[in-house]
C-alpha positions as CSV (number, residue, x, y, z in Angstrom):
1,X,11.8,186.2,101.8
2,X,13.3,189.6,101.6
3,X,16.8,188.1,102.4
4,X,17.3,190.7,105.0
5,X,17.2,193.6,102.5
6,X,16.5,196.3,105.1
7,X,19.2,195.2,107.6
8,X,20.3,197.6,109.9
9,X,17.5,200.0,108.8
10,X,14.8,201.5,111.7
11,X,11.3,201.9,110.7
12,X,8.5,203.4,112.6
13,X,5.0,202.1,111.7
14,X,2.1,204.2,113.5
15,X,-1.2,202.6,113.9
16,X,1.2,198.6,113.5
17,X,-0.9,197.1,116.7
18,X,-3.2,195.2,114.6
19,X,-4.5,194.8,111.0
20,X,-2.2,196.0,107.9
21,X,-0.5,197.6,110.9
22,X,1.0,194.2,112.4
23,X,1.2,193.1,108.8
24,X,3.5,196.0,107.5
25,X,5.6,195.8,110.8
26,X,6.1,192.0,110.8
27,X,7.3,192.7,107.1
28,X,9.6,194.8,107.8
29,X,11.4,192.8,110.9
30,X,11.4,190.0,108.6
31,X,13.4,192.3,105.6
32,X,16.1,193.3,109.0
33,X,14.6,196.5,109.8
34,X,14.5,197.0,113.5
35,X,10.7,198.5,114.4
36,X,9.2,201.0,116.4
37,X,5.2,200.8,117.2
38,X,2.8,203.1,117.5
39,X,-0.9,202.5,118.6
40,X,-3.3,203.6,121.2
41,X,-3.8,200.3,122.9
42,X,-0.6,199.6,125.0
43,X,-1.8,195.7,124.9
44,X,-1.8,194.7,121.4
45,X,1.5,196.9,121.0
46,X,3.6,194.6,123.2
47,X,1.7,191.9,121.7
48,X,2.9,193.1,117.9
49,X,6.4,194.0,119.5
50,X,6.8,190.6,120.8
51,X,6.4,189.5,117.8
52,X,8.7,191.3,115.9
53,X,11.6,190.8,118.4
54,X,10.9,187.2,118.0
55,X,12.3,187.7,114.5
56,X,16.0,188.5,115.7
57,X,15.7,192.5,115.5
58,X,14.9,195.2,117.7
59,X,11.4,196.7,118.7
60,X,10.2,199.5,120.9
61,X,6.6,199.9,121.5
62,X,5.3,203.4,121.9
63,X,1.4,204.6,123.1
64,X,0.4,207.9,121.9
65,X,-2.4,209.6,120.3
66,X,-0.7,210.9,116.9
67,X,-4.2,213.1,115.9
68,X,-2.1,215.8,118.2
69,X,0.7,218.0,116.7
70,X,1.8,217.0,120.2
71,X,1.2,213.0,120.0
72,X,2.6,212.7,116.8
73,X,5.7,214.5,117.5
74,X,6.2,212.4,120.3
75,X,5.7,209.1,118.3
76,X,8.6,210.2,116.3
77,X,10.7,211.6,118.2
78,X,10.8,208.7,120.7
79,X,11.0,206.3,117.8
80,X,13.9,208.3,116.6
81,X,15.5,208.5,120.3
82,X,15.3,204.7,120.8
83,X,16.1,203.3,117.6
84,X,18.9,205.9,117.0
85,X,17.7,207.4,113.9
86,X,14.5,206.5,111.7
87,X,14.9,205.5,107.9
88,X,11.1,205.0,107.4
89,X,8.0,206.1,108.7
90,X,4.8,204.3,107.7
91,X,1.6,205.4,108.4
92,X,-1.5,203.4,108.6
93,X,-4.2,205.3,111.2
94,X,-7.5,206.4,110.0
95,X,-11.2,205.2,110.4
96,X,-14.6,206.2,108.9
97,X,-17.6,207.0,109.8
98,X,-21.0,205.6,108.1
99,X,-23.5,207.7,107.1
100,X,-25.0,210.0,103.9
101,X,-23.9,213.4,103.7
102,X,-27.2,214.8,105.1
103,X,-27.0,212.9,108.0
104,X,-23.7,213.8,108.5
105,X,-23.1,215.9,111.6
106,X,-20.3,218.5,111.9
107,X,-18.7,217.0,114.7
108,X,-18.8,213.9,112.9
109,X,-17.2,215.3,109.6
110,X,-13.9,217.3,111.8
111,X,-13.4,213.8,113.6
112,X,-13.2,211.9,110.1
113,X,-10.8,214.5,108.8
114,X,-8.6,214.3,111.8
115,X,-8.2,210.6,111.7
116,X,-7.8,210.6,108.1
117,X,-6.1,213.6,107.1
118,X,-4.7,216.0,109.7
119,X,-3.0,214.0,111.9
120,X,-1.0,212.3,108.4
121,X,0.4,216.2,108.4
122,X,1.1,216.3,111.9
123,X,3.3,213.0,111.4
124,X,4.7,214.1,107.8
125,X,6.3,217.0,109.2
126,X,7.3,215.4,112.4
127,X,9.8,213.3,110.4
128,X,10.8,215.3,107.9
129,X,11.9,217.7,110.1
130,X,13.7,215.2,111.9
131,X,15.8,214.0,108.8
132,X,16.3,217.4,107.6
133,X,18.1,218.5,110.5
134,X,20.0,215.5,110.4
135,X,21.0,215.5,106.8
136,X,19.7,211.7,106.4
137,X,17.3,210.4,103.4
138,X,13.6,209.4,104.5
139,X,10.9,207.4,102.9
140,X,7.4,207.7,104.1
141,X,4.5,206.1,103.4
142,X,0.2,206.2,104.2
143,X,-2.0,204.2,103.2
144,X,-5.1,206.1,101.4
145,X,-8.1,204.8,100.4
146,X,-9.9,204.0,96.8
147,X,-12.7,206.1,98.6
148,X,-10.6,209.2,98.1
149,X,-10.4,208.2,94.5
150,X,-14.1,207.8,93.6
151,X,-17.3,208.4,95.3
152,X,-17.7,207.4,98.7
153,X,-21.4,207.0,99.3
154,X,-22.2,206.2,102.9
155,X,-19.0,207.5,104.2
156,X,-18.5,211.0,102.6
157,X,-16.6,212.8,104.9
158,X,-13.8,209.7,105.1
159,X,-13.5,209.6,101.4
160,X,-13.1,213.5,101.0
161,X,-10.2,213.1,103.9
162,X,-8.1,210.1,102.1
163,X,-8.7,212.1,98.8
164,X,-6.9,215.3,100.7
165,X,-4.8,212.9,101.7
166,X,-3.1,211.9,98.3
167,X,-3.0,215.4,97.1
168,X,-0.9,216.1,100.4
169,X,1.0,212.8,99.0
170,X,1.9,215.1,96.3
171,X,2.4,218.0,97.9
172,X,5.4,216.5,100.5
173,X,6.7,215.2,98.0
174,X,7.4,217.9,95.4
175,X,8.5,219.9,98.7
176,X,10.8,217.5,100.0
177,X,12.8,216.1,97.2
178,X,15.5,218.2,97.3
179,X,16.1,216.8,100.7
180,X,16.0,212.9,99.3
181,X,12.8,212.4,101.2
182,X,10.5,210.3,99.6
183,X,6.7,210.5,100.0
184,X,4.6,208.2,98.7
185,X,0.8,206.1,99.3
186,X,-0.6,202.9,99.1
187,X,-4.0,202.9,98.4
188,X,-6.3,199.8,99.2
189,X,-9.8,198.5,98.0
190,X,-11.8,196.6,100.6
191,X,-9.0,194.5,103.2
192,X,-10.3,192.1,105.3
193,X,-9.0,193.6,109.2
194,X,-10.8,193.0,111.9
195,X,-12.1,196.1,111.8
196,X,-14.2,195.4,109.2
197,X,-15.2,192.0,110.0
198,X,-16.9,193.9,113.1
199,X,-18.6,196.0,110.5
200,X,-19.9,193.6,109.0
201,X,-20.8,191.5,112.2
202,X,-22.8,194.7,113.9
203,X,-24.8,195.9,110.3
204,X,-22.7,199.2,110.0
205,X,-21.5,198.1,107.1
206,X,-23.4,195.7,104.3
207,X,-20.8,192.5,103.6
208,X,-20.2,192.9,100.0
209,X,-21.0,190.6,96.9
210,X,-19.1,187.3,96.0
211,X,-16.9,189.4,93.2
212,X,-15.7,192.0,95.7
213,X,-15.3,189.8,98.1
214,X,-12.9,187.6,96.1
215,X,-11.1,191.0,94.9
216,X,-10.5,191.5,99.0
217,X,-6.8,192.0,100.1
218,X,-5.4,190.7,103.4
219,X,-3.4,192.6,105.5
220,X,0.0,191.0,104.5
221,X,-1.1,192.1,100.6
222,X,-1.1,195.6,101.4
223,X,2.0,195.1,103.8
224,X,3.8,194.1,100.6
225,X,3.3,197.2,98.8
226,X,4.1,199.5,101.8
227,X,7.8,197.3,101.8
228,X,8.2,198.1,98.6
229,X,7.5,202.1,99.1
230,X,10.1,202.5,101.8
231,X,12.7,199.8,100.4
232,X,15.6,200.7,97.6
233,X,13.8,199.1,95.3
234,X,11.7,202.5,94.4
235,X,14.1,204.8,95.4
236,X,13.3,207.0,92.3
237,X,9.5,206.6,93.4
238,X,8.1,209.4,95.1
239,X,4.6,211.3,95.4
240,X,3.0,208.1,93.7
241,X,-0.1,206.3,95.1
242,X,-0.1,202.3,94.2
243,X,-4.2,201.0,93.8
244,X,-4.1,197.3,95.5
245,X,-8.0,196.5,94.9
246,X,-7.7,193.2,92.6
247,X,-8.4,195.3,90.0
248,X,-12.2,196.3,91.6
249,X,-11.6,199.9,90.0
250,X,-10.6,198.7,86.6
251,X,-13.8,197.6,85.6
252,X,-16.1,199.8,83.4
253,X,-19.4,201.0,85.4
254,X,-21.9,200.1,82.7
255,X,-23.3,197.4,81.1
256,X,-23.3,197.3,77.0
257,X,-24.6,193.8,76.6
């Protein structure tokens, strides 16, 4: 597909055990790039890994927490250790929480914004530091929301998180240029992950209409976008965030008929 255009590249994917996770790292194999994983779960790591080594290139699987300075740090500097260098990071944790903003509590808000926004710091600097030191070009890449972009009712304190989250797209960025380090997000509509589906299955979350539902992106669509962020093909892209919603956000909010 890609005609092995990342060959002899590493990549680390954080949060690549399932969903646009496995997606973006099975992308990657398939392009060359040998792949480090990071998740929680060690199980559906060595599944994912298994996977990608089954595509003819190289795969470590790592299980840490990356919402720690400490955990993230680790991710990457493991990743770097048994890969032998990293030329992309991409970075795909975060969850929400459902509920309005008054019934919101404030343990609740902190864990959305360390899931969504902090730990994306903790990681950022991780690897930038890392390719500073070693002279070498980076590309990273999150993936944001559409919530950070527009309201987010229901799930306030995840929307206000991703929409920190692009502006510290920006922000790495502008700062890291000078060091060839490109920073950049990919930001989704509704993807149908399992995560979701179980949403939908236990009432957290309302299945939407027929229109958004056939606006939905799989995994592999979003997977698509991230290869393109961390691949020469935007090498002159940097502190950019690419919508993939089938256009849900391009339609006008009112009715004049």
């Amino acid at each position: 597909m890609h005609s092995k255009s990342m060959e002899n590249r590493k990549s680390l994917v954080i949060g690549g055990g399932q969903g646009i996770g496995r997606a973006a790292a099975l992308l990657l194999a398939q392009a060359g790039s040998d792949v480090a994983i990071v998740d929680t779960e060690s199980d559906r790591l060595d599944s994912v890994a298994a996977e990608v080594r089954s595509l003819g290139v190289s795969s470590t699987s790592i299980v840490t927490d990356v919402t720690s300075d400490e955990g993230a740090r680790r991710g990457v500097d493991q990743a770097w250790a048994e890969l032998g260098g990293l030329d992309s990071v991409v970075n795909i944790v975060g969850s929400s929480s459902w509920g309005t903003l008054l019934e919101l509590d404030e343990e609740t808000w902190e864990r959305d914004f360390s899931i969504n926004l902090k730990h994306h710091w903790y990681v950022a600097k991780n690897a930038a530091r890392r390719w500073i030191e070693a002279e070498q070009t980076g590309a990273l890449c999150v993936v944001g929301s559409v919530s950070g972009l527009f309201s987010a009712n229901n799930h306030g304190a995840y929307g206000a998180a991703k929409a920190g989250l692009l502006s510290l797209v920006r922000t790495a960025a502008e700062e890291w240029w000078p060091h060839d380090i490109r920073v950049n997000a990919v930001v989704p509509g509704t993807v149908l992950t399992p995560r979701i589906e179980a949403a939908w299955r236990d009432g957290s979350v309302r299945q939407p209409d027929a229109d958004v539902l056939g606006r939905m992106a799989l995994p592999e669509d979003i997977a698509q976008s991230i290869y393109f962020l961390v691949s020469d093909m935007s090498r002159r892209i940097t502190g950019q965030s690419i919508v993939v919603d089938g256009g849900a956000t391009t339609k006008f909010p009112f009715s004049l008929s």
